[in-house]
ZAMARGU-4260 file (C-alpha; in steps of 0.2 Angstrom, whole numbers, plus 5000, padded with zeros to 4 digits):
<rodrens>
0) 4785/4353/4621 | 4779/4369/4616 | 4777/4377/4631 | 4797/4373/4635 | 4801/4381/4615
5) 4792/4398/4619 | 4800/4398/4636 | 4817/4397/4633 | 4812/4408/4616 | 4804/4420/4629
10) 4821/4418/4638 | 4831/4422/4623 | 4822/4440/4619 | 4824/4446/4638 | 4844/4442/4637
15) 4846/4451/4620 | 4835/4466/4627 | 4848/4466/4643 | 4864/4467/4633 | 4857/4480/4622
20) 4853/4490/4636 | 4870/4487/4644 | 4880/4491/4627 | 4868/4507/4624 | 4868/4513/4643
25) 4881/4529/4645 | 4894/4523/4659 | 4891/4529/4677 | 4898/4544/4684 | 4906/4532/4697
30) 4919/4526/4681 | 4933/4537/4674 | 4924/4538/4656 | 4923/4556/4657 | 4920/4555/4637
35) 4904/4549/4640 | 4899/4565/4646 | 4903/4575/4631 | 4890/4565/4622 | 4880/4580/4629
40) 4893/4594/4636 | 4899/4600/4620 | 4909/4616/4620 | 4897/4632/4614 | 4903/4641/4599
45) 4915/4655/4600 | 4924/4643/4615 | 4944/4640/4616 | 4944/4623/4616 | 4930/4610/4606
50) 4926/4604/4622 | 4924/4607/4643 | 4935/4592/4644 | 4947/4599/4636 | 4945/4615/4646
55) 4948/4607/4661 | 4963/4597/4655 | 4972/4613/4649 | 4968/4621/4669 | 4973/4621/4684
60) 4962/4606/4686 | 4972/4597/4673 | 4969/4576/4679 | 4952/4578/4685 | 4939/4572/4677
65) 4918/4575/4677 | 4914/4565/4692 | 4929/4574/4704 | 4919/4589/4705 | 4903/4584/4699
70) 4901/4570/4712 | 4883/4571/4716 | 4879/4563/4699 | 4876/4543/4700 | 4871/4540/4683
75) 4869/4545/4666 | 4857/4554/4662 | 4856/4566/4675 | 4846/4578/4685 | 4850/4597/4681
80) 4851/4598/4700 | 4864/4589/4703 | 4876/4598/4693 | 4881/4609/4706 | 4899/4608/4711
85) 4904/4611/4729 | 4922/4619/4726 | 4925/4619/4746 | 4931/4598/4745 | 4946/4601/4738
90) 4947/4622/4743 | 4941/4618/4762 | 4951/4634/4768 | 4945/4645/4757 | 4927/4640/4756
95) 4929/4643/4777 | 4932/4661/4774 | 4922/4664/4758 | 4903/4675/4765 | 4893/4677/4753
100) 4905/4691/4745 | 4904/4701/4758 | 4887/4699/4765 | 4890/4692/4782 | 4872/4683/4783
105) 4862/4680/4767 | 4849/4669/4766 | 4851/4659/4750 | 4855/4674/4736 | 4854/4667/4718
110) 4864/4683/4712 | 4878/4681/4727 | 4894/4677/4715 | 4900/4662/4716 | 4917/4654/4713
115) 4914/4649/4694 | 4907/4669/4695 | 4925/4674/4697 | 4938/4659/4691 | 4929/4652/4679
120) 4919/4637/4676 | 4931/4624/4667 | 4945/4635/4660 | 4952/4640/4679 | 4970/4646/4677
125) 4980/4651/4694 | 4980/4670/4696 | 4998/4673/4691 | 4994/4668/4673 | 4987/4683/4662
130) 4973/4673/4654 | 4965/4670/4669 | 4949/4681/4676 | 4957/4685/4692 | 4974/4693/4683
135) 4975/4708/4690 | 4973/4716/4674 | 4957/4705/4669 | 4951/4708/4687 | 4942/4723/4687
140) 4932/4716/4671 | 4930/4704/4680 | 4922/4710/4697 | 4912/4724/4685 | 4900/4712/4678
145) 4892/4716/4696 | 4898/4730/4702 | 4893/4740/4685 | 4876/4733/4686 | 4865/4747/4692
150) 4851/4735/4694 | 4861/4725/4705 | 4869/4736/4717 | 4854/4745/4721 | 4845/4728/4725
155) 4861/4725/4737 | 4861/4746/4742 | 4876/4747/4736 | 4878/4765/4731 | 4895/4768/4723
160) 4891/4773/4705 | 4903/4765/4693 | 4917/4760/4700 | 4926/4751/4690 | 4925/4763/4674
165) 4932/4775/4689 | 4946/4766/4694 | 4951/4762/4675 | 4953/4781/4673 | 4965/4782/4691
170) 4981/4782/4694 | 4979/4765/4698 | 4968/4755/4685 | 4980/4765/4671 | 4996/4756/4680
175) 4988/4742/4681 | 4979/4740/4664 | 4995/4746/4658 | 5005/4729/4663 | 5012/4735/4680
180) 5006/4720/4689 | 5009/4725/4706 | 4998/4741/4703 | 4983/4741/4716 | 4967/4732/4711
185) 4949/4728/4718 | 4958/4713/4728 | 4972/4724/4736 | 4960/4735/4743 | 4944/4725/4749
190) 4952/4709/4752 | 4952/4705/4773 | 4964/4695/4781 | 4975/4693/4767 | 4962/4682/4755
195) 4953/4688/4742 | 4938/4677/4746 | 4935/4686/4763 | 4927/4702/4756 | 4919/4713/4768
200) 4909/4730/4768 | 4916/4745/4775 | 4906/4743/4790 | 4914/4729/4796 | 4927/4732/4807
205) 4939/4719/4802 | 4936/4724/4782 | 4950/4736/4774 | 4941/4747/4769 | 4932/4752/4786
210) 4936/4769/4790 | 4951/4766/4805 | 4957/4754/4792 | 4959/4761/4776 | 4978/4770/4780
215) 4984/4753/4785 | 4976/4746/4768 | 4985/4760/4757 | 5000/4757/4768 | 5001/4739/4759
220) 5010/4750/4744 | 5012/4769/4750 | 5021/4762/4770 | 5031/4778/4773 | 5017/4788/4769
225) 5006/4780/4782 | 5018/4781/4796 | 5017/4801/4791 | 4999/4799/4795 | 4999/4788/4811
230) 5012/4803/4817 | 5002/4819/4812 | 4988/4825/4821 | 4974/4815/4807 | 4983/4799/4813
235) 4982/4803/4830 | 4961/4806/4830 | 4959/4792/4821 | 4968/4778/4831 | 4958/4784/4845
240) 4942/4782/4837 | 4936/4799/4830 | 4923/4794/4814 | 4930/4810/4807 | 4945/4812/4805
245) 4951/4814/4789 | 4961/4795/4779 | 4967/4794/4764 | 4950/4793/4753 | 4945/4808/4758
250) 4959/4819/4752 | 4963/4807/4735 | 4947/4797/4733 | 4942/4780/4732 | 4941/4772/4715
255) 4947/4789/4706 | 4961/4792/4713 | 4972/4803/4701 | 4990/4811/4704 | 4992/4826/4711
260) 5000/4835/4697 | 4982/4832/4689 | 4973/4848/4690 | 4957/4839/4693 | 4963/4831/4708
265) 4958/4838/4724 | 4976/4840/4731 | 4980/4848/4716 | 4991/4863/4722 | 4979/4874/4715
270) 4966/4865/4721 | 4970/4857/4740 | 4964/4872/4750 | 4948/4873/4743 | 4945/4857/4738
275) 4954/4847/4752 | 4957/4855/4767 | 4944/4869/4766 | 4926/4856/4769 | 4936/4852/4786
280) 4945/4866/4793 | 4929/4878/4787 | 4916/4869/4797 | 4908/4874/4812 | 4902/4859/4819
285) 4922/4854/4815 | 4931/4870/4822 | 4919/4871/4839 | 4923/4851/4844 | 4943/4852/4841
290) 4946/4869/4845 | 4952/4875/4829 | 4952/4892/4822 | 4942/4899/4810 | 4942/4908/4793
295) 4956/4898/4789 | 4952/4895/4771 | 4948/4916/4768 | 4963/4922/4778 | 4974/4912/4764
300) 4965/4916/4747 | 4967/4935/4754 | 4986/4932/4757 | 5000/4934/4745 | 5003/4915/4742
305) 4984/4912/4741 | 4980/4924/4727 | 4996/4918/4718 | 4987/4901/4721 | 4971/4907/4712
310) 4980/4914/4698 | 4985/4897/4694 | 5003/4898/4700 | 5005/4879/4706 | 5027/4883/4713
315) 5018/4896/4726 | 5014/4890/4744 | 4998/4879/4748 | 4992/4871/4764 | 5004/4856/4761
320) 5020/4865/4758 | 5020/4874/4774 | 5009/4860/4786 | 5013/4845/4777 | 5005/4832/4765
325) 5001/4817/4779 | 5014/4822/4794 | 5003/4838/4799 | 5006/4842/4818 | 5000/4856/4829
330) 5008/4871/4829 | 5010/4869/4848 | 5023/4852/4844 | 5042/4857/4841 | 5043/4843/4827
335) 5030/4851/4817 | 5034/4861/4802 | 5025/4876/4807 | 5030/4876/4823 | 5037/4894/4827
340) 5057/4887/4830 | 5055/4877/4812 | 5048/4891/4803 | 5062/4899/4796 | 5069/4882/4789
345) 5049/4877/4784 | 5047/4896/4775 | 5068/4893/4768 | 5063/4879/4757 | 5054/4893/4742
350) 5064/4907/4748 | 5081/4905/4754 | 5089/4915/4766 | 5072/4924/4774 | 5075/4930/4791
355) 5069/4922/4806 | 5059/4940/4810 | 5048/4938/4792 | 5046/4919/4794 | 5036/4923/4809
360) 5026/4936/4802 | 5009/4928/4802 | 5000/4918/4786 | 4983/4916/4794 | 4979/4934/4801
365) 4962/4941/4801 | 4954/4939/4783 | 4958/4956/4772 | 4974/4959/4760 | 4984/4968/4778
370) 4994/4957/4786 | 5006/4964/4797 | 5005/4979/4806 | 5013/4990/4793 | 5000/4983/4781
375) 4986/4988/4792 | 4994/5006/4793 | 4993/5009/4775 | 4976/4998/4773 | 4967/5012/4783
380) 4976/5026/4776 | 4969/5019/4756 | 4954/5016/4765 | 4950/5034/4773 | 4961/5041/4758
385) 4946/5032/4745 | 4932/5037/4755 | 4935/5055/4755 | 4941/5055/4737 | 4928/5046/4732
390) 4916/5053/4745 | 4921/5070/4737 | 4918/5066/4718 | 4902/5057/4720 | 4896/5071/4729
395) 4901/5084/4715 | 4895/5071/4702 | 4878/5074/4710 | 4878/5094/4713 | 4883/5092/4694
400) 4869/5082/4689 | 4857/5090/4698 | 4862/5105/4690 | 4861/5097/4673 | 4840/5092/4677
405) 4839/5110/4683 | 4843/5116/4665 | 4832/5101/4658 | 4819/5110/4667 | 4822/5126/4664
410) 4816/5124/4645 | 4801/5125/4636 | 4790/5111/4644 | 4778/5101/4638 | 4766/5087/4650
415) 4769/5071/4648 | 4759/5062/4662 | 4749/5070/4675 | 4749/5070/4692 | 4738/5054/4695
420) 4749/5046/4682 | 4766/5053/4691 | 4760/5043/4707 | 4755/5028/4698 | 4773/5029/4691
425) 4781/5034/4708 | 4771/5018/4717 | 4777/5006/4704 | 4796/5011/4704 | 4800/5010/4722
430) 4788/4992/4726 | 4796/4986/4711 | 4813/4993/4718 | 4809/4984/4736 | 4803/4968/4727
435) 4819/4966/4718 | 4830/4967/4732 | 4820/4960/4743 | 4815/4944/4731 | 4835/4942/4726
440) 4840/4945/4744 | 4832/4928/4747 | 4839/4916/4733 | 4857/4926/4734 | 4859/4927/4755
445) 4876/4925/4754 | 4880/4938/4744 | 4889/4953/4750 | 4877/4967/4746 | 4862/4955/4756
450) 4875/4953/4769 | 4876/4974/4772 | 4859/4974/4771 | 4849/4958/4779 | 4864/4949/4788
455) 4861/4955/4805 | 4849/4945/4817 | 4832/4946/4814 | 4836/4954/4797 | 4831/4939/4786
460) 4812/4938/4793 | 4812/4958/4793 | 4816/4954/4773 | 4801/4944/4772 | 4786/4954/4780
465) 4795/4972/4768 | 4793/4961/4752 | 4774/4955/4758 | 4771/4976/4760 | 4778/4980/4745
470) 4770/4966/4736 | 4750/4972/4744 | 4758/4989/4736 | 4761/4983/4719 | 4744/4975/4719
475) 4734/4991/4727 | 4743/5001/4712 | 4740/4988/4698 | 4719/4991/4706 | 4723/5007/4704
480) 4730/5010/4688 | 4714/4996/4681 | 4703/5009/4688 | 4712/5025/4682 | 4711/5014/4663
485) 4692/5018/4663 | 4692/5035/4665 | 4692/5045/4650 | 4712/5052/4650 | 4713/5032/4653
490) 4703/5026/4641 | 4712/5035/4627 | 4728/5030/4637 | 4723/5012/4633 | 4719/5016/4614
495) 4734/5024/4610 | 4744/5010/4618 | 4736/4997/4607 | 4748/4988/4596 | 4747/4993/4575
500) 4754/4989/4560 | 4763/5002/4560 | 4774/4999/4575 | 4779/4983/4565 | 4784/4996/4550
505) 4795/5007/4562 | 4803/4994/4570 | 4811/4988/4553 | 4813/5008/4548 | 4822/5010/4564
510) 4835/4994/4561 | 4839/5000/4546 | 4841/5018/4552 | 4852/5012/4566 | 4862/5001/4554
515) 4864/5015/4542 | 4854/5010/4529 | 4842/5024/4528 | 4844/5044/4533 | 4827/5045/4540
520) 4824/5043/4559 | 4804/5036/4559 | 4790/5049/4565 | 4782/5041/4581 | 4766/5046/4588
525) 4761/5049/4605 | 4769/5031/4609 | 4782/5021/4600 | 4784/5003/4597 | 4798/5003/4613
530) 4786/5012/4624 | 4771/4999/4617 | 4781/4983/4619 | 4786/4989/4638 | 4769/4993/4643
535) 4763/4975/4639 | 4776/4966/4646 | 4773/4976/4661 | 4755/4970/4661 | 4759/4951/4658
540) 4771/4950/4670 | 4764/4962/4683 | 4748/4949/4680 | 4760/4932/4683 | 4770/4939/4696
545) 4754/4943/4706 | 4747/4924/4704 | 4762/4916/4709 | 4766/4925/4723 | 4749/4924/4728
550) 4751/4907/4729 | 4768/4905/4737 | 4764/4916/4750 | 4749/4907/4755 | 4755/4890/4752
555) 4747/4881/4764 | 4732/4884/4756 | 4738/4877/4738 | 4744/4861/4744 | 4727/4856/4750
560) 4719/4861/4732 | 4735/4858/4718 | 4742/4845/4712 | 4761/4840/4721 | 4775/4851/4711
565) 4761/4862/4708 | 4772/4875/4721 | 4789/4871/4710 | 4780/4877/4696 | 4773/4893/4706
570) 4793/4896/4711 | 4800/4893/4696 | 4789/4906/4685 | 4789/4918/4699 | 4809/4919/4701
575) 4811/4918/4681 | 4798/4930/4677 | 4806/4941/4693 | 4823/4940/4682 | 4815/4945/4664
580) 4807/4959/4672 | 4822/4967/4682 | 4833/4964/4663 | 4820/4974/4654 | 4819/4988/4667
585) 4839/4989/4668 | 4841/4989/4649 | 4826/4994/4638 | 4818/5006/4652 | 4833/5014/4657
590) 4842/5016/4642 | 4824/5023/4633 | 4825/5036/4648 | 4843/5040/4655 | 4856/5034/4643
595) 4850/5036/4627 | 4861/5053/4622 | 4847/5066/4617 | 4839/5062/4635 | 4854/5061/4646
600) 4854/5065/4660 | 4836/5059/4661 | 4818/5063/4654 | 4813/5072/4669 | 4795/5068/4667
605) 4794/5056/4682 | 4798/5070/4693 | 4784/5081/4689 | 4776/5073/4673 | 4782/5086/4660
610) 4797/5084/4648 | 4805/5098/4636 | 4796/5102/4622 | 4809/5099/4611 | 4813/5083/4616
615) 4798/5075/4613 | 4794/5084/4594 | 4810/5075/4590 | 4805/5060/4599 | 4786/5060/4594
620) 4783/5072/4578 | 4767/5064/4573 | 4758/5069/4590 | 4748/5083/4585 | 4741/5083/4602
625) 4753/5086/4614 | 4752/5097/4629 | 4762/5116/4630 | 4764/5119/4649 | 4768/5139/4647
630) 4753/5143/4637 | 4742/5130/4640 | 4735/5127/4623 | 4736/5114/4609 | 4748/5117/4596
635) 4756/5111/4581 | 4771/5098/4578 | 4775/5103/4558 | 4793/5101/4559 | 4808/5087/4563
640) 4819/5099/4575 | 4834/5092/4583 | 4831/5097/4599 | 4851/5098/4605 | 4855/5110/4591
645) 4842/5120/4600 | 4845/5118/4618
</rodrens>
């Protein structure tokens, strides 16, 4: 009896623990209770709607529930995994076209966008509606949250910096950011076959942005201008398969693209031929393959319309106003605009009425200001006129100056250096001299006055091997004048060049004499502050200029023994310290020694190591111990003279 009572007792508990379970079990996925999902899903904060449901049911999914999409899920609760939606059942045709965003074979990629990457998770609106991520005015926020990620495109080698903050700044982006719908975005441009879910890199041949490509992709919006360019002689190379001919991006850009009144953009009038048309029609490798001429680019600037160009004038002629901006031909086809029966009527359109005679008169004649016959007449008439002109008054400036050092020397002398010190003097100026041009002639090779020297064949090593003499030169007279400091004339040399208070004091004197605050000129010694202050530097940088190019010149060896930059470091200091020195020469040496006005036209003292007397008791009163050439004896400095009142 009982056993029977706990049994159906037993019984009892197991049907009441059933129905409990039932009542408190979420529905299956397989019902239409998408409710019972938002028992978890709520809507995070800052959300338009309280819930994904309602996300969905304000979409262009509006009727589904949960389960449609989510359709892997059997029962509540779920595995994580099994959220995953598969948007190819109902979107079979796109999802067909759709490769991994361009990335024709990827195995797996967890950073590959996906469709909720683009449209959305649950609040997926059709394209044509503004709130929707693939608006074209959303879309380029949309495509940047990749694009812009450094990190990201350098994992998938993509190497355009920033195109999306480019493009916003274009023509383009501003259109289309500004509400004019039909303005070019990321889709028009890099969607293949007509669906934005196909999007391929530029080396695939189907993708619209492979190079043969690319005209009929900006002929979607710009048609007449792209059967211009399938007519001109660009179009031409490039439908039979030349890699480089010029399309569209490389005269405009790619993301950038700005208008051409811009005067940053590259077809700019001002800026086209240098800019634009110049890295073609200028290069060698270019000009040998096609046949084309050279010094294109030069023969312009030198013209009438190219220095008008230069000078900013953006009505004056460029390369497009007389070849064409997309429809350039060959001179050699009668439709072309330049070709010699069109161009009177080409030349008519800036100046009416022009004669057939000056229409033909050549644009692109040999680089120089003459361009016609006549020109060239009267260009070598100036030219022989300014040599002998010229030729004649330099040549009387140098009689006259040489007179001028003549009467220098004709007055009472006194010694400033001695012939041992003249040489060392001599041997310096003229390596130094060599160094310089030779040094610069390396880092400026294009200039004009390396050209005239060095821009012959074999002049650029014979460069080299005259700077590494006059370098062993400079150090065989830096050993020399080391050796010449220990004799005795040396050694007092050395003493008297030693920095002292005083040169501090007579700096300040000579500032505020200079700035008219005081009458009184200071009384120098044997050697000033400005001869002190040149000496020294002369040491330093004589010292680093040896070291580094020691080590360049032997570099080789320093490579095997430094540290790697330890050469950049050697170039650096030696091209700087190269620059400091040649300033310091060309404006405190020379001015101390040709230009001042009580020495001009020069202290003649590195000719033959004496100086006028005068000069140098004005210069240095307070040397007691200066040398008299015509008497030879040591005499007294007891007065300021001004040495042009007596000469």
């Amino acid at each position: 009896m009982m056993k029977r009572f706990y049994r159906k007792y037993l019984l009892l508990i197991c049907l009441s623990l059933l129905c409990w379970q039932v009542i408190n079990v979420p529905a299956c996925a397989e019902t239409d209770s998408s409710n019972d999902c938002l028992d978890c899903h709520e809507a995070t904060k800052g959300e338009q709607y309280s819930s994904y449901l309602d996300a969905v049911y304000n979409s262009s999914h509006e009727g589904l529930e949960c389960a449609d999409c989510h359709e892997a899920i059997d029962e509540l609760p779920h595995d994580e995994n099994l959220a995953e939606v598969s948007c190819g059942v109902c979107h079979d045709e796109e999802a067909a076209v759709y490769k991994w965003h361009g990335r024709l074979e990827y195995p797996d990629g967890d950073d590959i966008p996906s469709c909720a990457d683009c449209h959305g998770k649950h609040s997926i609106y059709p394209s044509t509606e503004k709130k929707s991520m693939v608006h074209p005015t959303n879309l380029p926020e949309t495509c940047a949250y990749c694009h812009e990620d450094l990190d990201l495109t350098r994992k998938h080698e993509i190497y355009v910096q920033k195109p999306i903050k480019i493009y916003e700044s274009s023509v383009h982006g501003k259109a289309s950011l500004g509400g004019i719908y039909f303005a070019a975005t990321c889709n028009d441009c890099h969607s293949a076959g007509g669906t934005a879910h196909r999007i391929l890199p530029p080396g695939e041949i189907e993708s619209p942005i492979n190079h043969f490509n690319i005209p009929k992709t900006c002929g979607k919006c710009h048609k007449g201008i792209e059967n211009d360019y399938w007519e001109g002689i660009h179009g031409k190379l490039t439908r039979r398969g030349e890699t480089d001919s010029p399309v569209c991006t490389h005269c405009h850009g790619e993301h950038g693209i700005i208008s051409p009144s811009d005067p940053r953009s590259p077809v700019h009038p001002v800026r086209i031929a240098e800019a634009t048309c110049a890295p073609c029609h200028e290069s060698a490798y270019l000009n040998e393959k096609y046949g084309a001429p050279i010094g294109r680019l030069k023969s312009f600037v030198d013209s009438y319309h190219g220095l008008k160009s230069k000078a900013g004038d953006i009505t004056v002629a460029n390369c497009a106003s007389c070849h064409g901006a997309h429809r350039i031909l060959q001179a050699s086809d009668s439709t072309s605009s330049v070709h010699p029966a069109n161009l009177q009527g080409t030349c008519g359109h800036c100046h009416p009425g022009i004669s057939r005679a000056m229409a033909l008169t050549g644009i692109h004649s040999p680089p120089g200001v003459a361009q016609t016959p006549a020109a060239l007449i009267f260009q070598n008439i100036y030219i022989l006129a300014i040599f002998i002109i010229i030729g004649s008054m330099v040549i009387h400036w140098l009689i006259d100056l040489r007179r001028q050092i003549q009467n220098v020397m004709r007055l009472p002398q006194m010694r400033r250096m001695n012939l041992n010190e003249v040489w060392q003097h001599t041997f310096l100026m003229v390596t130094f001299i060599v160094l310089a041009i030779t040094g610069f002639s390396l880092r400026f090779s294009d200039a004009w006055w390396v050209k005239i020297l060095f821009g012959w064949e074999g002049g650029f090593p014979l460069r080299g091997i005259i700077h590494r003499v006059a370098a062993v030169l400079f150090v065989i007279t830096s050993i020399w004048h080391f050796v010449y400091m220990g004799t005795p004339r040396g050694r007092k040399f050395v003493k008297d060049m030693m920095p002292n208070k005083d040169d501090f004091v007579q700096f300040f004197q000579m500032i505020r004499y200079n700035l008219g605050g005081s009458n009184e000129k200071p009384k120098f010694g044997r050697f000033g502050y400005v001869e002190k202050a040149e000496y020294w530097a002369l040491v330093w940088g004589s010292v680093v200029m040896i070291i580094t190019g020691f080590f360049l010149w032997f570099d080789n060896i320093a490579v095997i023994w430094f540290p790697k930059g330890f050469l950049d470091v050697m170039m650096v200091v030696h091209h700087y310290e190269a620059w400091l020195a040649l300033l310091a020469v060309a404006i405190w040496h020379m001015y101390a020694t040709v230009f001042s006005p009580h020495v001009y036209p020069m202290n003649p003292s590195w000719l033959n190591g004496k100086m006028p007397e005068a000069w140098y008791r004005y210069e240095h009163p307070h040397d007691k111990d200066y040398e008299v050439v015509e008497n030879q004896k040591i005499v007294e400095n007891d007065a300021h003279l001004e040495h042009r009142d007596e000469i």
